[in-house]
VEXROFI-803170 format. One record per atom (N, C-alpha, C, O): x, y, z; residue in three letters; atom name. Coordinates in nm, 2 decimals, m for minus. Layout:
> c1; c2; c3; tigu; kelo
> X; Y; Z; ALA; CA
...
//
This chain:
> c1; c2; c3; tigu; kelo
> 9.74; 9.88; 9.51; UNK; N
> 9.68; 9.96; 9.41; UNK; CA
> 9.56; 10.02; 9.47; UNK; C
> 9.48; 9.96; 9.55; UNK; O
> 9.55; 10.16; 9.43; UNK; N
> 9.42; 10.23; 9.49; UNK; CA
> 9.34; 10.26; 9.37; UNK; C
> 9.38; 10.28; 9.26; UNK; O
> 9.24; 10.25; 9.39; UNK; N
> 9.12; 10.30; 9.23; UNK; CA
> 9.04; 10.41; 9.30; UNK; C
> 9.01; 10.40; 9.42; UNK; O
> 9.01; 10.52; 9.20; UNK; N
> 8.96; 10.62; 9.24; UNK; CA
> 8.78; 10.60; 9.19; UNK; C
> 8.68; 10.67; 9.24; UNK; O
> 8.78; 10.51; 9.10; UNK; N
> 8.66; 10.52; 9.05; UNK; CA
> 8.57; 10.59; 9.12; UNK; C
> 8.57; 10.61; 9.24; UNK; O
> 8.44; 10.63; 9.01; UNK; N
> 8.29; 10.63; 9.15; UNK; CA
> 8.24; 10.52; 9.22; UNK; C
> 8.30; 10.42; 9.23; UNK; O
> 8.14; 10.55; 9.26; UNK; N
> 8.04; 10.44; 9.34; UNK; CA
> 7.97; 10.38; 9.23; UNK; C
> 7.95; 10.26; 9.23; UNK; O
> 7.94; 10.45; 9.15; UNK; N
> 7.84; 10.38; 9.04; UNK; CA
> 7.90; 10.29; 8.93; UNK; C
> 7.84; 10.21; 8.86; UNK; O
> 8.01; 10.32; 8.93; UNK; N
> 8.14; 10.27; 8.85; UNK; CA
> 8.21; 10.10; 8.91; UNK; C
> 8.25; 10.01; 8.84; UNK; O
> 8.19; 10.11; 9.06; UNK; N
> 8.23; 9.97; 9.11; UNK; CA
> 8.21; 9.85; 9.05; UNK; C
> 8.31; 9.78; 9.02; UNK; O
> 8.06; 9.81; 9.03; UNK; N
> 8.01; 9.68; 8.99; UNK; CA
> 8.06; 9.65; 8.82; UNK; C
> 8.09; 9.53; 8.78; UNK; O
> 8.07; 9.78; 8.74; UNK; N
> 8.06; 9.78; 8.63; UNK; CA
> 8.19; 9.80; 8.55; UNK; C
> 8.20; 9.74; 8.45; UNK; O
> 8.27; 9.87; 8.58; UNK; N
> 8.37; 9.89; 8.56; UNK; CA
> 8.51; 9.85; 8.65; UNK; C
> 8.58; 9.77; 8.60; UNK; O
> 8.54; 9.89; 8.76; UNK; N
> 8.64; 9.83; 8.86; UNK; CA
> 8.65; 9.70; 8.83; UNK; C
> 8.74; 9.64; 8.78; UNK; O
> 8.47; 9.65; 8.90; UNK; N
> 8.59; 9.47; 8.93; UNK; CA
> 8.57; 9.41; 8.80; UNK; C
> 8.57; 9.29; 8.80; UNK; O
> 8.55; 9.45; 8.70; UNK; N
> 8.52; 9.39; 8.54; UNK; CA
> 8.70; 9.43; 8.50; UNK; C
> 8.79; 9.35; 8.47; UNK; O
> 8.71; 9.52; 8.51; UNK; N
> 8.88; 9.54; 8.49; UNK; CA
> 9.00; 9.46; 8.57; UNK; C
> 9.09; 9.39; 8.51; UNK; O
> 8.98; 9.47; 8.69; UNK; N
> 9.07; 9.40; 8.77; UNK; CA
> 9.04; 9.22; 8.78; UNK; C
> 9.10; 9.13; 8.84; UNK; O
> 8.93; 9.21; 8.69; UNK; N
> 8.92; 9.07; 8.67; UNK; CA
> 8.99; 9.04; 8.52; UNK; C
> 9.09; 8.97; 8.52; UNK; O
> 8.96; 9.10; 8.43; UNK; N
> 9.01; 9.13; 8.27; UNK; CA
> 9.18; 9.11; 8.25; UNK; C
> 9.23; 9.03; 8.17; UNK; O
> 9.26; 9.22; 8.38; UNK; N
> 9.35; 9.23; 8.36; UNK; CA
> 9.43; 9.12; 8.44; UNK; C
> 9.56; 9.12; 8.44; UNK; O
> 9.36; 9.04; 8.51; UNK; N
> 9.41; 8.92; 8.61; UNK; CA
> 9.50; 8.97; 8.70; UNK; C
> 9.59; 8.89; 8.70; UNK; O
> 9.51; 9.10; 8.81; UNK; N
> 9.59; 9.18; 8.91; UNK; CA
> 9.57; 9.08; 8.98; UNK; C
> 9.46; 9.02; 9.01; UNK; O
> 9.67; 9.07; 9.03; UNK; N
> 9.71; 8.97; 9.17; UNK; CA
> 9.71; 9.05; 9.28; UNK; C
> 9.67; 9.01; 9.38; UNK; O
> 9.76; 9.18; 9.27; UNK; N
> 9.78; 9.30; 9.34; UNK; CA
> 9.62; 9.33; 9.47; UNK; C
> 9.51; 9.30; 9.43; UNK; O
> 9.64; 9.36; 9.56; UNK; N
> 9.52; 9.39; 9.63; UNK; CA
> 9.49; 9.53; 9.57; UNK; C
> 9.59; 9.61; 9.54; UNK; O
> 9.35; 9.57; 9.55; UNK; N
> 9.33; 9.66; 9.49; UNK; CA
> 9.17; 9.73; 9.61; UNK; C
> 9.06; 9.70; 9.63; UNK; O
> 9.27; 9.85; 9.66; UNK; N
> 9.17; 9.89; 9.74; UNK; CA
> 9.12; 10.03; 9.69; UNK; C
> 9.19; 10.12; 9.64; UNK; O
> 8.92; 10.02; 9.70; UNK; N
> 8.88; 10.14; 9.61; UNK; CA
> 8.84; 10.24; 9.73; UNK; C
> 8.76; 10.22; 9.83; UNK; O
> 8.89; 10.34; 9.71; UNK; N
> 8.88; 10.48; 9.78; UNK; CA
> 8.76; 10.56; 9.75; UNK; C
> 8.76; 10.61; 9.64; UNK; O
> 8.66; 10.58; 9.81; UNK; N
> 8.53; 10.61; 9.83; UNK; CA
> 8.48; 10.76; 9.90; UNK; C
> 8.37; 10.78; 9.94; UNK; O
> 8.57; 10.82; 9.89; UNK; N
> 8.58; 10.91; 9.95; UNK; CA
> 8.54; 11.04; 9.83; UNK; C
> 8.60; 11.05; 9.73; UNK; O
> 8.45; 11.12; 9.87; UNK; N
> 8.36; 11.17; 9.74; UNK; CA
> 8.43; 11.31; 9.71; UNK; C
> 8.47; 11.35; 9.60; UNK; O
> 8.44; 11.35; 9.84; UNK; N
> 8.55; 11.52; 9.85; UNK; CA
> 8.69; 11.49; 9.88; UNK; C
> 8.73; 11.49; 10.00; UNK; O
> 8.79; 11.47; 9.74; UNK; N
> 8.89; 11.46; 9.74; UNK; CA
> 8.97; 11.55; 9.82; UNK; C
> 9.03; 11.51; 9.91; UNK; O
> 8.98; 11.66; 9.80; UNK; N
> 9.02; 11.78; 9.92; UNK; CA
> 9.05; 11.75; 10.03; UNK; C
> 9.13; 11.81; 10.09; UNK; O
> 8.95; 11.60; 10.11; UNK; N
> 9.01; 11.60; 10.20; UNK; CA
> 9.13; 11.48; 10.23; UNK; C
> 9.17; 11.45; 10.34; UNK; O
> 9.20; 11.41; 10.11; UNK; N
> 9.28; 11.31; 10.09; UNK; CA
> 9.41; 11.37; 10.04; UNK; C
> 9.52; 11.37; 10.10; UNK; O
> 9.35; 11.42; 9.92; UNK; N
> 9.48; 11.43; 9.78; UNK; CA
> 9.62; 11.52; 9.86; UNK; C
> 9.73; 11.47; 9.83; UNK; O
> 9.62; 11.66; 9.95; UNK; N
> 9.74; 11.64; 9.96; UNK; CA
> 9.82; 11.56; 10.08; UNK; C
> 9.93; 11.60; 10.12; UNK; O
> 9.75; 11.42; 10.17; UNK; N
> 9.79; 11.31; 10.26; UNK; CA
> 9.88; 11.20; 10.14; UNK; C
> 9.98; 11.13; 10.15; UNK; O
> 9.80; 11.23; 10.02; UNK; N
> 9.91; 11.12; 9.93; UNK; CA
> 10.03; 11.18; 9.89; UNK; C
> 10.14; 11.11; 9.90; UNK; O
> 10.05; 11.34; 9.83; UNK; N
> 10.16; 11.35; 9.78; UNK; CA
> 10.12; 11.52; 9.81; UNK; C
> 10.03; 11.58; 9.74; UNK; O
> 10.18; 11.59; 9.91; UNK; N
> 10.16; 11.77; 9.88; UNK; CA
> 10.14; 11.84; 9.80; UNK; C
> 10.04; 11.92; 9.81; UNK; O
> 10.24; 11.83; 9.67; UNK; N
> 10.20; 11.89; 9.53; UNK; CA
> 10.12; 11.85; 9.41; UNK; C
> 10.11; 11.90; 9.30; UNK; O
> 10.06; 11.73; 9.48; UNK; N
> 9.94; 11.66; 9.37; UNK; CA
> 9.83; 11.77; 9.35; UNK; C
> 9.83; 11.87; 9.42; UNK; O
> 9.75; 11.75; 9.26; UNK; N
> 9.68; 11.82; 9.23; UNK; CA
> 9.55; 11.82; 9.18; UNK; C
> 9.46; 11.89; 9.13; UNK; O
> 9.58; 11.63; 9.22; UNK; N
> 9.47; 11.53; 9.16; UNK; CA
> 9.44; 11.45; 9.05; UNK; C
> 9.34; 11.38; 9.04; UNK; O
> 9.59; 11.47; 8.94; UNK; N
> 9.53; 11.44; 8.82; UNK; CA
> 9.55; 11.30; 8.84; UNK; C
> 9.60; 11.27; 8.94; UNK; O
> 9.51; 11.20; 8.76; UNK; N
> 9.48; 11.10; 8.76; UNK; CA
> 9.56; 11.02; 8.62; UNK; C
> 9.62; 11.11; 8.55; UNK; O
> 9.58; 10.89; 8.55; UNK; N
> 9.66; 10.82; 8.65; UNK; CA
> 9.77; 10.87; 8.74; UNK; C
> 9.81; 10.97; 8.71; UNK; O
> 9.83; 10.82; 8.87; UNK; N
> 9.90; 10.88; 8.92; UNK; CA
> 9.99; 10.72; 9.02; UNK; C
> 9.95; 10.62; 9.08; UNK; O
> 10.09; 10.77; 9.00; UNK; N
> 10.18; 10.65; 9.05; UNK; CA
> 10.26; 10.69; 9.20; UNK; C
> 10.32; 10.79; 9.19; UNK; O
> 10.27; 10.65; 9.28; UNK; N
> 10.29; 10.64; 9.43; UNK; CA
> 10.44; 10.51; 9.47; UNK; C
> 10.42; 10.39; 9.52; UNK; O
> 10.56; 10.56; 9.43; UNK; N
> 10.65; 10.45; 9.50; UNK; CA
> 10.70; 10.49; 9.63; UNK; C
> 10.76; 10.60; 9.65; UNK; O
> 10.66; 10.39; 9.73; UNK; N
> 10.75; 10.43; 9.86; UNK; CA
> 10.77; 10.29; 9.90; UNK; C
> 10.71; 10.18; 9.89; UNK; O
> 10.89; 10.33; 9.96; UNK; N
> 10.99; 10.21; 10.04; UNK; CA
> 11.04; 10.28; 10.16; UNK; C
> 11.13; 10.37; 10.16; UNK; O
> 10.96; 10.24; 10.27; UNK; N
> 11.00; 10.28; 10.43; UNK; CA
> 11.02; 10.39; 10.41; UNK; C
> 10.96; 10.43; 10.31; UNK; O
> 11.10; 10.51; 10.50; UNK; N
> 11.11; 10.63; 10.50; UNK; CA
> 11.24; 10.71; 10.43; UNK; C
> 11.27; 10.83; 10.42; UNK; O
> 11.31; 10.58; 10.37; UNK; N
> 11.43; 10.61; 10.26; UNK; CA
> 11.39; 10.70; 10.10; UNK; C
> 11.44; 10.79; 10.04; UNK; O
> 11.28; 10.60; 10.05; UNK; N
> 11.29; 10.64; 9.94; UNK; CA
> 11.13; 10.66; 9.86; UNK; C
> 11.07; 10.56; 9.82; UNK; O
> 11.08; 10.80; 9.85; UNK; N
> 10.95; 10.82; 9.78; UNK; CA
> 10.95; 10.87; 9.62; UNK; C
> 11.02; 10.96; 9.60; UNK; O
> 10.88; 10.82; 9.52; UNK; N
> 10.86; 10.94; 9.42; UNK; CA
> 10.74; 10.92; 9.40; UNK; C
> 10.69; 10.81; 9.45; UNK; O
> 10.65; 11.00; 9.34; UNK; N
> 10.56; 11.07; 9.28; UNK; CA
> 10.52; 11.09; 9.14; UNK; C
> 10.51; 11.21; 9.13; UNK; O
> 10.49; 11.03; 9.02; UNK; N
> 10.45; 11.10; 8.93; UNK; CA
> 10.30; 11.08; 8.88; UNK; C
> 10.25; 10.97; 8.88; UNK; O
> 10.22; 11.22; 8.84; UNK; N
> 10.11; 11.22; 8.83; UNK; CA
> 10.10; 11.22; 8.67; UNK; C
> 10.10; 11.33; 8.61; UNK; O
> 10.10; 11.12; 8.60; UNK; N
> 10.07; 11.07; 8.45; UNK; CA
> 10.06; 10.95; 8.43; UNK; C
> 10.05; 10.88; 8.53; UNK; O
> 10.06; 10.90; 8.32; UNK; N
> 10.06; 10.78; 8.30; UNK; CA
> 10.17; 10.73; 8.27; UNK; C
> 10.21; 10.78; 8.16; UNK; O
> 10.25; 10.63; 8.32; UNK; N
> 10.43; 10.54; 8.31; UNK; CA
> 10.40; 10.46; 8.21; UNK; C
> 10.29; 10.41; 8.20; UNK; O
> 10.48; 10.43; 8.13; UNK; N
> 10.48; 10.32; 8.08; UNK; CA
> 10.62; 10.21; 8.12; UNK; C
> 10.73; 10.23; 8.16; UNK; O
> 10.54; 10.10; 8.07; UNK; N
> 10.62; 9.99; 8.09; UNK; CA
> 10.81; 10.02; 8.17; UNK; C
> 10.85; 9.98; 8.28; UNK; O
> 10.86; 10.11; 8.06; UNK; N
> 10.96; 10.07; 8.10; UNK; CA
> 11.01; 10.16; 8.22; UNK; C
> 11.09; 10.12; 8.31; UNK; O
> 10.96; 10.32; 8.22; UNK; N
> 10.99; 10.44; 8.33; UNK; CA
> 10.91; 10.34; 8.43; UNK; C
> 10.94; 10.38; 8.54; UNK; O
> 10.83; 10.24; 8.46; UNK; N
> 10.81; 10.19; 8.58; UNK; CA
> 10.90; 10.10; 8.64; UNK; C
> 10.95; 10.12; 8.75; UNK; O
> 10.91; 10.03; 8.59; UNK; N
> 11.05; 9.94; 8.57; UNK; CA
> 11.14; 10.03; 8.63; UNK; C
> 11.18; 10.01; 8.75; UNK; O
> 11.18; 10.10; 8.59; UNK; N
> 11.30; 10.22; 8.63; UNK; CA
> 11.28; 10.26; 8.77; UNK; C
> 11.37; 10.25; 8.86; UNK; O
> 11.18; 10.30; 8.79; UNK; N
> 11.15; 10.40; 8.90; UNK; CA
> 11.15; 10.24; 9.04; UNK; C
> 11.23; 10.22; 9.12; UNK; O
> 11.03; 10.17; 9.01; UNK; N
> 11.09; 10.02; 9.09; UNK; CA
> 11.20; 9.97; 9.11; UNK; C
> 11.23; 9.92; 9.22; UNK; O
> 11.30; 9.97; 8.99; UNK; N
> 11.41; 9.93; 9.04; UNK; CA
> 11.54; 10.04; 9.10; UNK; C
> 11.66; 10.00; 9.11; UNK; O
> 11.49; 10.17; 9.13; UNK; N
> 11.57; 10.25; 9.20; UNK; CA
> 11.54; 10.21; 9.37; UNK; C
> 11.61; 10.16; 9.45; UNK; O
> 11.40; 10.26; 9.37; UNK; N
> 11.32; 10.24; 9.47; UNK; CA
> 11.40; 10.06; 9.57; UNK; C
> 11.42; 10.06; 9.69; UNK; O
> 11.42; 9.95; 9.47; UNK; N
> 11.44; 9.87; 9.55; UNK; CA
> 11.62; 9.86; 9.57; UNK; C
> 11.68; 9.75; 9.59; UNK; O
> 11.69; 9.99; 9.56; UNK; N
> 11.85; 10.01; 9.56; UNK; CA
> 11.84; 10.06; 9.77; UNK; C
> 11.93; 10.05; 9.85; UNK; O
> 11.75; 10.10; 9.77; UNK; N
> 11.74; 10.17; 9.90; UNK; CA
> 11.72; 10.10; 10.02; UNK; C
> 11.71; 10.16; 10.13; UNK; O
//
C-alpha cells in the first residue's frame, strides 16, 4: 500500500488510520511533493486522481483503476490477477 498524504498529515492522520484500520499490509508513504515527476512511472494514463488502485502480478498481468473499488470489484480484479 502507498499513501499519498502530506507531510503534515503523517503524524495525524496516516499512522492514526493505519492503526484504526489494523492493516497488516506494509504501508509505504510517498513524499514526493511534485507529483509530475512520479504519476506517469505508476500508470501512463493516470492523471492523478486519487483513490487509485494498482494490481500487478510479474509481467503477465497489470490493471489500473483510478476510483474508489469496493469490496467486491476488488475481489474480482484480485482474483483475475491471481489466474495468471
Amino acid at each position: 500500500m502507498v499513501s499519498l498524504d502530506f507531510a503534515k498529515d503523517y503524524e495525524t492522520k496516516l499512522l492514526p488510520f493505519v492503526k484504526r484500520k489494523k492493516l497488516q499490509n506494509t504501508v509505504l508513504w510517498l513524499d514526493e511533493p511534485d507529483g509530475n515527476t512520479w504519476i506517469d512511472k505508476v500508470w501512463k494514463d493516470w492523471q492523478g486522481e486519487i483513490p487509485a488502485t494498482l494490481i500487478y502480478r510479474s509481467t503477465n498481468y497489470k490493471t489500473f483503476k483510478a476510483k474508489e473499488l469496493g469490496e467486491k470489484e476488488l475481489m474480482e480484479d484480485i482474483q483475475k490477477a491471481l489466474k495468471f
